[in-house]
NUMI-820163 format. One record per residue (C-alpha): residue number from 1; x, y, z. Coordinates in nm, 2 decimals. Example, Ala and Ser with C-alpha at 12.3 -4.5 7.8 and 13.67 -1.06 7.14 Angstrom:
NUMI-820163
ATOM;num;px;py;pz
ATOM;1;1.23;-0.45;0.78
ATOM;2;1.37;-0.11;0.71
END
This chain:
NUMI-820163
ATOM;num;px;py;pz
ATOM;1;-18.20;-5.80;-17.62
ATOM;2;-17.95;-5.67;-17.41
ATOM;3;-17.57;-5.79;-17.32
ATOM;4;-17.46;-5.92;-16.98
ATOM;5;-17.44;-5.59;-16.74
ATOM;6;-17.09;-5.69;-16.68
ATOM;7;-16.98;-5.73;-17.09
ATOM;8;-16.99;-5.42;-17.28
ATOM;9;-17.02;-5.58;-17.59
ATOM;10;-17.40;-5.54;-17.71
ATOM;11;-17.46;-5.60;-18.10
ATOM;12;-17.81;-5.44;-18.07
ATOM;13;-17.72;-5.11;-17.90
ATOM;14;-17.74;-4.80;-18.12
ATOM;15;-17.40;-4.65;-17.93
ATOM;16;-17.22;-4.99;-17.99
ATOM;17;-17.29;-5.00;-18.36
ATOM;18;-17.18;-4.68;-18.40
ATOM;19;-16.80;-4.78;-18.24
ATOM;20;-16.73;-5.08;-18.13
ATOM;21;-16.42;-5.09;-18.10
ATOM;22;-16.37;-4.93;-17.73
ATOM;23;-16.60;-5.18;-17.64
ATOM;24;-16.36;-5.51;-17.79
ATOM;25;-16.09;-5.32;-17.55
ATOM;26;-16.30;-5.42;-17.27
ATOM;27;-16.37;-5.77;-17.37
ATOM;28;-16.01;-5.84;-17.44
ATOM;29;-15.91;-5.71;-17.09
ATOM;30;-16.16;-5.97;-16.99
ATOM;31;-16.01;-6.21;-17.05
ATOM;32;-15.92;-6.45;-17.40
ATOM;33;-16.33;-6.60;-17.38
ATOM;34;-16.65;-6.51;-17.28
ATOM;35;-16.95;-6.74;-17.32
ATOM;36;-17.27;-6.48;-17.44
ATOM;37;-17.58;-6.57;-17.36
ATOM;38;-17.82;-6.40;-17.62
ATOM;39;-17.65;-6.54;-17.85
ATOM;40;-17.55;-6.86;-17.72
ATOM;41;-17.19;-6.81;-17.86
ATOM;42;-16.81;-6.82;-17.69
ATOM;43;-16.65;-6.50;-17.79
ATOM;44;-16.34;-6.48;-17.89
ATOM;45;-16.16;-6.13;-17.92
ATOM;46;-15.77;-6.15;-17.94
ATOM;47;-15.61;-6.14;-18.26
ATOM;48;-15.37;-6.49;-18.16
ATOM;49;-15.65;-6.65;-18.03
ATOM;50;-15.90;-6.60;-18.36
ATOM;51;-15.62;-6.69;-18.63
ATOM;52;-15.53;-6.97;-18.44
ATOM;53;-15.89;-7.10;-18.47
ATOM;54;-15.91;-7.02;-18.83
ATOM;55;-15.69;-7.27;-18.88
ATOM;56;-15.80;-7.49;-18.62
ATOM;57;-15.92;-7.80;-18.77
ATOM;58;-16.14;-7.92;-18.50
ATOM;59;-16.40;-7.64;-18.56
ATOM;60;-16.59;-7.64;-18.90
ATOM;61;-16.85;-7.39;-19.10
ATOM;62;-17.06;-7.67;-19.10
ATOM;63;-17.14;-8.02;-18.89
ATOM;64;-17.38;-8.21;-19.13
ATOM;65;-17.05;-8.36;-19.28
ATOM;66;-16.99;-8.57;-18.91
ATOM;67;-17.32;-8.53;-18.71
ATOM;68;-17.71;-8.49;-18.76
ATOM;69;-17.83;-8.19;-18.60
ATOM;70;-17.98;-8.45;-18.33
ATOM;71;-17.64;-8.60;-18.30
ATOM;72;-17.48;-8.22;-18.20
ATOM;73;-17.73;-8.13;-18.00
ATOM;74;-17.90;-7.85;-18.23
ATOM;75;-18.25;-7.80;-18.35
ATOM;76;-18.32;-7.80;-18.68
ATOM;77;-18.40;-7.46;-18.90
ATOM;78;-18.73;-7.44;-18.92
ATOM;79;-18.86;-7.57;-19.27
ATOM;80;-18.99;-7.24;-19.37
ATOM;81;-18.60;-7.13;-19.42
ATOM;82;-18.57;-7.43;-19.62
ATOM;83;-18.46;-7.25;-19.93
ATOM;84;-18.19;-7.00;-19.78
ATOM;85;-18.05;-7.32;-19.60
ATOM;86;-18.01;-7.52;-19.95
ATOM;87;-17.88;-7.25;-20.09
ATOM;88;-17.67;-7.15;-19.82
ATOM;89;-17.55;-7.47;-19.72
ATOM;90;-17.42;-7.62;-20.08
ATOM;91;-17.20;-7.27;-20.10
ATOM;92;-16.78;-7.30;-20.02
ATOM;93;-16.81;-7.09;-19.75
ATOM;94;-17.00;-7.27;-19.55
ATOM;95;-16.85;-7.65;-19.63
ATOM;96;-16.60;-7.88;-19.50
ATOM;97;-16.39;-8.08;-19.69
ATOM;98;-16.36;-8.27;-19.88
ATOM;99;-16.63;-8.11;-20.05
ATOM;100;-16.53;-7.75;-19.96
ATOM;101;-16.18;-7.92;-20.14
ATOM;102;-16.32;-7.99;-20.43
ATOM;103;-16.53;-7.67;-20.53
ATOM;104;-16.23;-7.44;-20.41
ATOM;105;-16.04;-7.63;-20.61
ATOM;106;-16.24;-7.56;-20.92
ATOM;107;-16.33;-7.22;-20.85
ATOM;108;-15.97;-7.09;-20.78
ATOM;109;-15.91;-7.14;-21.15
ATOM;110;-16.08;-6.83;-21.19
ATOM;111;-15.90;-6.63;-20.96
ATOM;112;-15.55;-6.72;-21.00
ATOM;113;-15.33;-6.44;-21.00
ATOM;114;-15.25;-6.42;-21.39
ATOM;115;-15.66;-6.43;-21.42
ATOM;116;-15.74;-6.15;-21.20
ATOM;117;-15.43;-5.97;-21.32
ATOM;118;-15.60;-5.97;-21.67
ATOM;119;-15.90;-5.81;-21.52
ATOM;120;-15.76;-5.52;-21.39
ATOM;121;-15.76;-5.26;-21.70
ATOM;122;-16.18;-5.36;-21.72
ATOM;123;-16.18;-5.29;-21.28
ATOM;124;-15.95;-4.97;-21.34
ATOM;125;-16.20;-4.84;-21.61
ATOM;126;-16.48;-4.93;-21.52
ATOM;127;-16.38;-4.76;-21.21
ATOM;128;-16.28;-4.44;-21.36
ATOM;129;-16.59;-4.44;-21.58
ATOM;130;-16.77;-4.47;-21.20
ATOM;131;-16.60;-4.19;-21.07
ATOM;132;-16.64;-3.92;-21.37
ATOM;133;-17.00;-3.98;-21.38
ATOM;134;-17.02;-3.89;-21.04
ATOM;135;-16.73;-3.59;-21.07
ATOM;136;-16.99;-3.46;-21.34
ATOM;137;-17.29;-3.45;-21.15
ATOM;138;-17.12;-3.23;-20.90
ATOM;139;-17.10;-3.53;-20.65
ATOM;140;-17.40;-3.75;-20.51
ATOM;141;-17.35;-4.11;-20.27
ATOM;142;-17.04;-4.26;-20.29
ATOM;143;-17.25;-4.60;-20.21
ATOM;144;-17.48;-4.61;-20.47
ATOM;145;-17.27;-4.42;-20.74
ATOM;146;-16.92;-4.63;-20.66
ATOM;147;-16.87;-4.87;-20.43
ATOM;148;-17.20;-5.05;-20.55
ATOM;149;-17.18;-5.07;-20.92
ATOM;150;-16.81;-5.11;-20.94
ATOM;151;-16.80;-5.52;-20.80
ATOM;152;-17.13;-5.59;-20.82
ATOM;153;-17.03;-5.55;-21.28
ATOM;154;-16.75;-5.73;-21.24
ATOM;155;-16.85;-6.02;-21.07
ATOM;156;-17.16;-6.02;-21.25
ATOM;157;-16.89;-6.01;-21.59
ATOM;158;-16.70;-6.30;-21.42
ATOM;159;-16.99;-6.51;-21.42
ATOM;160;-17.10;-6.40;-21.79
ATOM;161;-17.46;-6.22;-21.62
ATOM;162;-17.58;-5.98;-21.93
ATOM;163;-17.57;-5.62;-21.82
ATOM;164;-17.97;-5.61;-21.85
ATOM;165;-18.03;-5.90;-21.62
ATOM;166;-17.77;-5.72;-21.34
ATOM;167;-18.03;-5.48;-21.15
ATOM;168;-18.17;-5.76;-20.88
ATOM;169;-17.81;-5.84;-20.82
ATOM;170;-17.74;-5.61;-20.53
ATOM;171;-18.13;-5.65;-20.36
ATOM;172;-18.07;-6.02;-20.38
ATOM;173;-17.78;-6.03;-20.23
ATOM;174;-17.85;-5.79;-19.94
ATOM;175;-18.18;-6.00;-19.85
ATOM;176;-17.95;-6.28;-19.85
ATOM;177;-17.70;-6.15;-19.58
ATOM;178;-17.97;-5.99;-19.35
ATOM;179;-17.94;-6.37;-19.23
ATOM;180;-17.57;-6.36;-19.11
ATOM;181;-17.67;-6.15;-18.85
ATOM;182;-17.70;-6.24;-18.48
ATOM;183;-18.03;-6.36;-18.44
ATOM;184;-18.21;-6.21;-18.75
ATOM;185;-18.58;-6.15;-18.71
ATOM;186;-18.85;-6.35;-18.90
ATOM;187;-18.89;-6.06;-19.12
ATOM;188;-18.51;-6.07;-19.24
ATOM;189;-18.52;-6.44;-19.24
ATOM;190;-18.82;-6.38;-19.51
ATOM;191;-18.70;-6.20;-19.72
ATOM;192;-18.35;-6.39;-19.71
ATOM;193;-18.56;-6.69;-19.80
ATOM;194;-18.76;-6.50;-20.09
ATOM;195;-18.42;-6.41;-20.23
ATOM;196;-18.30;-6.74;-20.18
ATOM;197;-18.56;-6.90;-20.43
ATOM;198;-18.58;-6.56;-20.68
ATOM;199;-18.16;-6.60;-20.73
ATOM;200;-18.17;-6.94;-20.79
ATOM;201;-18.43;-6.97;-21.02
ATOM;202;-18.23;-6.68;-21.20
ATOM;203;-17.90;-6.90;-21.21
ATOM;204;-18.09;-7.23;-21.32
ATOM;205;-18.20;-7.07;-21.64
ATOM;206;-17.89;-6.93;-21.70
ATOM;207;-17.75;-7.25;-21.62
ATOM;208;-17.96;-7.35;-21.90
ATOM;209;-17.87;-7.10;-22.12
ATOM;210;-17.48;-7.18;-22.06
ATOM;211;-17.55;-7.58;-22.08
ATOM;212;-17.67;-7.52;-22.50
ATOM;213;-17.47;-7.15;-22.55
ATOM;214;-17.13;-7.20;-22.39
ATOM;215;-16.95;-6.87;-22.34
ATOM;216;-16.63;-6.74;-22.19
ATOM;217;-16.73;-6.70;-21.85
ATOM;218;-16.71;-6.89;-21.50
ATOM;219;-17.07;-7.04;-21.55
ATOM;220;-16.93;-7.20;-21.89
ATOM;221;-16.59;-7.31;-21.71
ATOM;222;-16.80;-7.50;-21.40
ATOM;223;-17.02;-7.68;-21.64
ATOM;224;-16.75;-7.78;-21.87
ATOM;225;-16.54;-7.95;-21.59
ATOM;226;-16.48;-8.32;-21.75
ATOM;227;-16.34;-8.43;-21.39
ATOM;228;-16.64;-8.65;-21.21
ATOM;229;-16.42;-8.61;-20.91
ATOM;230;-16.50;-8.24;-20.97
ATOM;231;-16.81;-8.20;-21.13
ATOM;232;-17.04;-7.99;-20.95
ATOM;233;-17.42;-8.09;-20.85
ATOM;234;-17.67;-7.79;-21.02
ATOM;235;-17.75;-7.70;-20.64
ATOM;236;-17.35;-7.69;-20.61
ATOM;237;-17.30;-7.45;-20.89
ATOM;238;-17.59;-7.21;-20.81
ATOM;239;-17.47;-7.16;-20.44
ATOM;240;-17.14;-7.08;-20.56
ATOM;241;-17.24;-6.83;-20.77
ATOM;242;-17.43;-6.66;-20.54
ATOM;243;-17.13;-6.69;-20.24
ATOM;244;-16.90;-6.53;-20.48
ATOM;245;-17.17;-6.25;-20.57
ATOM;246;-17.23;-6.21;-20.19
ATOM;247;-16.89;-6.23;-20.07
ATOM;248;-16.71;-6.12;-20.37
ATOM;249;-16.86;-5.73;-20.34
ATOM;250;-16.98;-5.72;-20.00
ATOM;251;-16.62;-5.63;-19.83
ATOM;252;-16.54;-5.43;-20.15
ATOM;253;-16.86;-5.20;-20.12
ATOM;254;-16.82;-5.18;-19.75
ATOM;255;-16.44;-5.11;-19.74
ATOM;256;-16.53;-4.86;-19.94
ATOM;257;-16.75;-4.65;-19.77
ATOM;258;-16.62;-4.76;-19.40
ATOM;259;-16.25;-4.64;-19.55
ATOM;260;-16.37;-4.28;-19.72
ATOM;261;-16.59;-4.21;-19.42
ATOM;262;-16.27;-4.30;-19.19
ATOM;263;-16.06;-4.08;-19.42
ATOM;264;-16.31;-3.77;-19.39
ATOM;265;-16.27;-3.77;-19.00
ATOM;266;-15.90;-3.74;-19.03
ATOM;267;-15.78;-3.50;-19.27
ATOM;268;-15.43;-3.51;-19.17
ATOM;269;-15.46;-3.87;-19.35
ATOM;270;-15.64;-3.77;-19.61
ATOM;271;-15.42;-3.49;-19.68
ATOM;272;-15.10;-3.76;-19.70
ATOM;273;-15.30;-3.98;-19.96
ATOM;274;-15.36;-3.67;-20.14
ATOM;275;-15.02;-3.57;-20.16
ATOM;276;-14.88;-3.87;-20.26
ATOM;277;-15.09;-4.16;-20.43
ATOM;278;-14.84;-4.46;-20.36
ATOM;279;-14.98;-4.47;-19.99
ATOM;280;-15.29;-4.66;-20.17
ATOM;281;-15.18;-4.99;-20.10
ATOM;282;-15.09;-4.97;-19.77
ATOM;283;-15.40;-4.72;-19.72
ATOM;284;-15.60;-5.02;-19.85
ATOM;285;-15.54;-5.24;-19.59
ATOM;286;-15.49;-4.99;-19.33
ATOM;287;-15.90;-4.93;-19.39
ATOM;288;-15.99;-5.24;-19.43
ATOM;289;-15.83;-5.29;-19.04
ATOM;290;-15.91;-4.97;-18.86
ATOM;291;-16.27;-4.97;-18.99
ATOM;292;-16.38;-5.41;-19.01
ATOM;293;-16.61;-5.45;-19.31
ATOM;294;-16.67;-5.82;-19.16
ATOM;295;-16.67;-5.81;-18.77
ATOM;296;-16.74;-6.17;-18.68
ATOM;297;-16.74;-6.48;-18.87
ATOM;298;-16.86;-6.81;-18.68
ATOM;299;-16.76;-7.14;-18.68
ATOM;300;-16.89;-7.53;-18.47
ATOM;301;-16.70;-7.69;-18.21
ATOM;302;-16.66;-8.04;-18.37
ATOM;303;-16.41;-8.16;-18.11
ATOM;304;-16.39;-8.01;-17.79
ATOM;305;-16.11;-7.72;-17.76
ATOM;306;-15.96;-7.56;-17.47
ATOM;307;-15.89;-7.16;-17.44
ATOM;308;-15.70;-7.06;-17.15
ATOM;309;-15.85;-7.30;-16.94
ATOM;310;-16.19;-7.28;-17.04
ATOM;311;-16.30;-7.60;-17.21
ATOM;312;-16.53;-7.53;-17.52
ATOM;313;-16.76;-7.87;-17.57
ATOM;314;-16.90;-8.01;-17.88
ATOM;315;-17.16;-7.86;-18.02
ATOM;316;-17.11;-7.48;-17.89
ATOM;317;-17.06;-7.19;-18.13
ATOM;318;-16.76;-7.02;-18.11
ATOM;319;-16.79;-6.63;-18.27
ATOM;320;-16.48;-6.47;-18.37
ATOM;321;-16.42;-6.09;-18.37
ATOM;322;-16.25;-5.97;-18.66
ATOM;323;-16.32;-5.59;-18.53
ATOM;324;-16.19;-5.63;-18.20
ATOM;325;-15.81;-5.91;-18.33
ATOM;326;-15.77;-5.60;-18.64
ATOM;327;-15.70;-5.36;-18.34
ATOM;328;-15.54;-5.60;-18.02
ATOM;329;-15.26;-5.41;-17.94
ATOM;330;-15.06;-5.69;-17.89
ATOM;331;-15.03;-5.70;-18.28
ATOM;332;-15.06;-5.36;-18.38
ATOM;333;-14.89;-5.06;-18.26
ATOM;334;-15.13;-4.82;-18.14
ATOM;335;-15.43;-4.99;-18.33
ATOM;336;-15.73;-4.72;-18.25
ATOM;337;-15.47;-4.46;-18.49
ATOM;338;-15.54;-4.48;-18.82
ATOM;339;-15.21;-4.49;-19.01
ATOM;340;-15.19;-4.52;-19.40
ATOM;341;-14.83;-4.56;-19.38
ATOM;342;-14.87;-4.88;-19.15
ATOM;343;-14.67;-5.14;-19.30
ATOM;344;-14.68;-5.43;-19.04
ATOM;345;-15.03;-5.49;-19.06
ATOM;346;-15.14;-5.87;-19.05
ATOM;347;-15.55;-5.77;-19.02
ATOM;348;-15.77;-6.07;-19.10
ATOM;349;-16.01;-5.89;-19.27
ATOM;350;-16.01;-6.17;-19.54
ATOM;351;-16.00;-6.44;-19.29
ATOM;352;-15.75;-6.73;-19.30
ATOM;353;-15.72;-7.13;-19.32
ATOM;354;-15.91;-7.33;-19.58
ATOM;355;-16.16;-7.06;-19.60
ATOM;356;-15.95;-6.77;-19.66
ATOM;357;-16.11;-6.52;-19.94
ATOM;358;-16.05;-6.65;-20.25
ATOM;359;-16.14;-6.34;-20.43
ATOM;360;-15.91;-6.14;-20.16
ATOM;361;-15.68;-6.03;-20.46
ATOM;362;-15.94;-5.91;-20.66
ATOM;363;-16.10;-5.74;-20.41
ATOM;364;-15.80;-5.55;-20.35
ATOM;365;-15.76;-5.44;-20.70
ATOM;366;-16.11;-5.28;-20.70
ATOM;367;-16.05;-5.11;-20.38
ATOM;368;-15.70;-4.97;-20.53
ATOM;369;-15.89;-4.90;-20.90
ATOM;370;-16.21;-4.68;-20.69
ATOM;371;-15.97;-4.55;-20.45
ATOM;372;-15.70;-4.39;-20.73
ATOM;373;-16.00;-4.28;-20.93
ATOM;374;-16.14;-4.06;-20.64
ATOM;375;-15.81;-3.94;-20.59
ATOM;376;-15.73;-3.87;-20.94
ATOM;377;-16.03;-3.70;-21.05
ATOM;378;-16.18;-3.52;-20.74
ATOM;379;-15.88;-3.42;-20.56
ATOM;380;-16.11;-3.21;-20.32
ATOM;381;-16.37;-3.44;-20.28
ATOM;382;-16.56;-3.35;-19.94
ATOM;383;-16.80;-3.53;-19.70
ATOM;384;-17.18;-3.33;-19.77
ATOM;385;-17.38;-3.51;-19.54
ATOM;386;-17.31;-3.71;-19.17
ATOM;387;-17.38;-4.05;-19.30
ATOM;388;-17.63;-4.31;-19.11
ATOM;389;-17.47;-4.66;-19.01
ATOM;390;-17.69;-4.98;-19.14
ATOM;391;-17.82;-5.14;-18.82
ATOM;392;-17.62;-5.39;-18.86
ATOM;393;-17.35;-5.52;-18.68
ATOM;394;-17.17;-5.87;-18.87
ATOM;395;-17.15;-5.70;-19.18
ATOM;396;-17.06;-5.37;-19.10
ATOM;397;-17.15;-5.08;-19.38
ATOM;398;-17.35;-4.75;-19.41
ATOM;399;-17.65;-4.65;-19.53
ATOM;400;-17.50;-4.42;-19.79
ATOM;401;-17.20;-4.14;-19.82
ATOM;402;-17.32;-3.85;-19.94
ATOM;403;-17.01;-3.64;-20.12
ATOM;404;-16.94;-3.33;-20.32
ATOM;405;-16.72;-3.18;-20.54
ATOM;406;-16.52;-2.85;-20.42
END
């Protein structure tokens, strides 16, 4: 499936994946929209433009809340994908209020900031314990050694999931994404759909387990909500577990790799950090900009909206670019230079509005715990392999990073 011969943005193209971001350039100097057809989506590439619309209340993650599918002029998934959509569809993420309201509303008592704030000596050890094992070994992939393990435990501890149970985590939730790409083939939409019924039938038993054995856990807190105006439906409860397993590692283990592999190809950075580890905050989100873990995030016209003249009806889909508003030079100063010393840096990595991460601080806390660690105890850590990308293009990752000690 190829792009329009006059847009150089092509999702499917080997050389695109690879950098995409001199390819955004072009789209922006385009103009603020661009309607593509493969994909049947209004692209939107400046950085005003997409956090405007975040916020924009006449486009919505969903449209079952005000129309049928009929009613806005979409087909219908087909009923084969019934599973991923029911388990999709109950999820935060992918609600409107006032239901989106109330199961925020409930879940944000576990992430306030004096709740994550507690968890940080289990992120920075568990992080530390990460990092020795693979210091020991002599080095090995960063993906499946760090950047994994580390939020996949402590979500997976959040949500009060024994440490035996933990292995399908990871599987489950990467079958699950493979449907947030652009037009996913009917052998991802399988296996997103076989993951779909596996997880949940997981998280009904424990459920279950919770219901007659209460523990201290988020499971425990959603079923012991006395509130009927907050009580969440069983279907609500397992679709928010899984969002915040999916979402609540995904950008970490991506940031990860995307920001070590970004470091590697410019030592001079690498070398700062190195020298002096109170640039890990601002090298943080520095990574998470220059190198988009998330690079589009979609959302339904509800009410018609006008961009620059061009009126976007009902019933269109508008796709935002994180990638390409994290380096609009309008906002940042010299965006394709990475900088770990850039403090004006309003990226959108975690998105914004109503749905705006809700496990953004936590997130950050793991990235800062893996990142010191590496620092720390592998001063000289060094690339030993060219990584491959995923073929992916929303979710943007690798395959793995191979590293070694010096």
């Amino acid at each position: 499936m190829a792009a329009p011969s006059d847009l150089a943005f092509d999702p499917w193209d080997p050389a695109f994946l690879a950098d995409p971001y001199p390819a955004y350039a072009e789209l922006r100097a385009q103009g603020r929209v661009r309607y593509f057809e493969p994909t049947n989506q209004w692209l939107v590439a400046h950085h005003a433009d997409v956090s405007a619309l975040l916020r924009d209340r006449r486009l919505g993650r969903t449209y079952l809340h005000r129309f049928s599918h009929e009613e806005f002029g979409r087909t219908p998934p087909p009923p084969e994908h019934e599973p991923f959509h029911t388990l999709n569809d109950h999820g935060m993420l992918d609600l409107e209020p006032p239901d989106h309201t109330r199961i925020r509303r409930l879940v944000s008592k576990a992430f306030t900031p004096r709740t994550v704030e507690r968890l940080k000596p289990y992120v920075q050890k568990l992080a530390d314990d990460l990092v020795a094992r693979l210091v020991d070994a002599g080095g090995g992939d960063l993906l499946r050694d760090v950047a994994e393990p580390l939020p996949v435990a402590v979500i997976a501890e959040m949500l009060g999931i024994p440490e035996s149970e933990r292995a399908p985590l990871r599987p489950w939730s990467a079958d699950i994404c493979g449907m947030y790409e652009l037009n996913p083939s009917g052998d991802a939409a399988a296996r997103a759909v076989r993951a779909s019924l596996e997880f949940s039938e997981y998280l009904r038993e424990l459920i279950a387990e919770r219901r007659k054995n209460p523990g201290d856990d988020l499971v425990s807190g959603l079923i012991a909500a006395h509130d009927e105006d907050d009580r969440l439906t069983e279907q609500e409860m397992i679709s928010t577990c899984v969002l915040l397993l999916n979402a609540g590692h995904e950008a970490t283990v991506n940031s990860t790799v995307n920001g070590w592999w970004a470091l590697f190809r410019h030592p001079d950075q690498l070398a700062a950090l190195r020298a002096d580890h109170s640039l890990v905050p601002t090298a943080v989100e520095e990574l998470m900009r220059y190198d988009t873990p998330l690079q589009l995030f979609e959302r339904w016209v509800l009410d018609d909206v006008e961009i620059d003249g061009q009126v976007i009806p009902r019933g269109a889909e508008i796709a935002m670019l994180f990638g390409s508003a994290n380096h609009d030079p309008a906002v940042f100063t010299d965006p394709s230079r990475l900088d770990l010393t850039r403090r004006d840096n309003p990226h959108i990595s975690f998105s914004a509005g109503i749905h705006y991460c809700i496990g953004a601080p936590l997130a950050r806390i793991e990235l800062t715990a893996s990142m010191t660690a590496l620092l720390t105890r592998s001063p000289t850590l060094r690339l030993a392999a060219e990584p491959a990308r995923k073929p992916n293009f929303v979710i943007r990752g690798l395959e793995g990073l191979e590293v070694e000690v010096a």
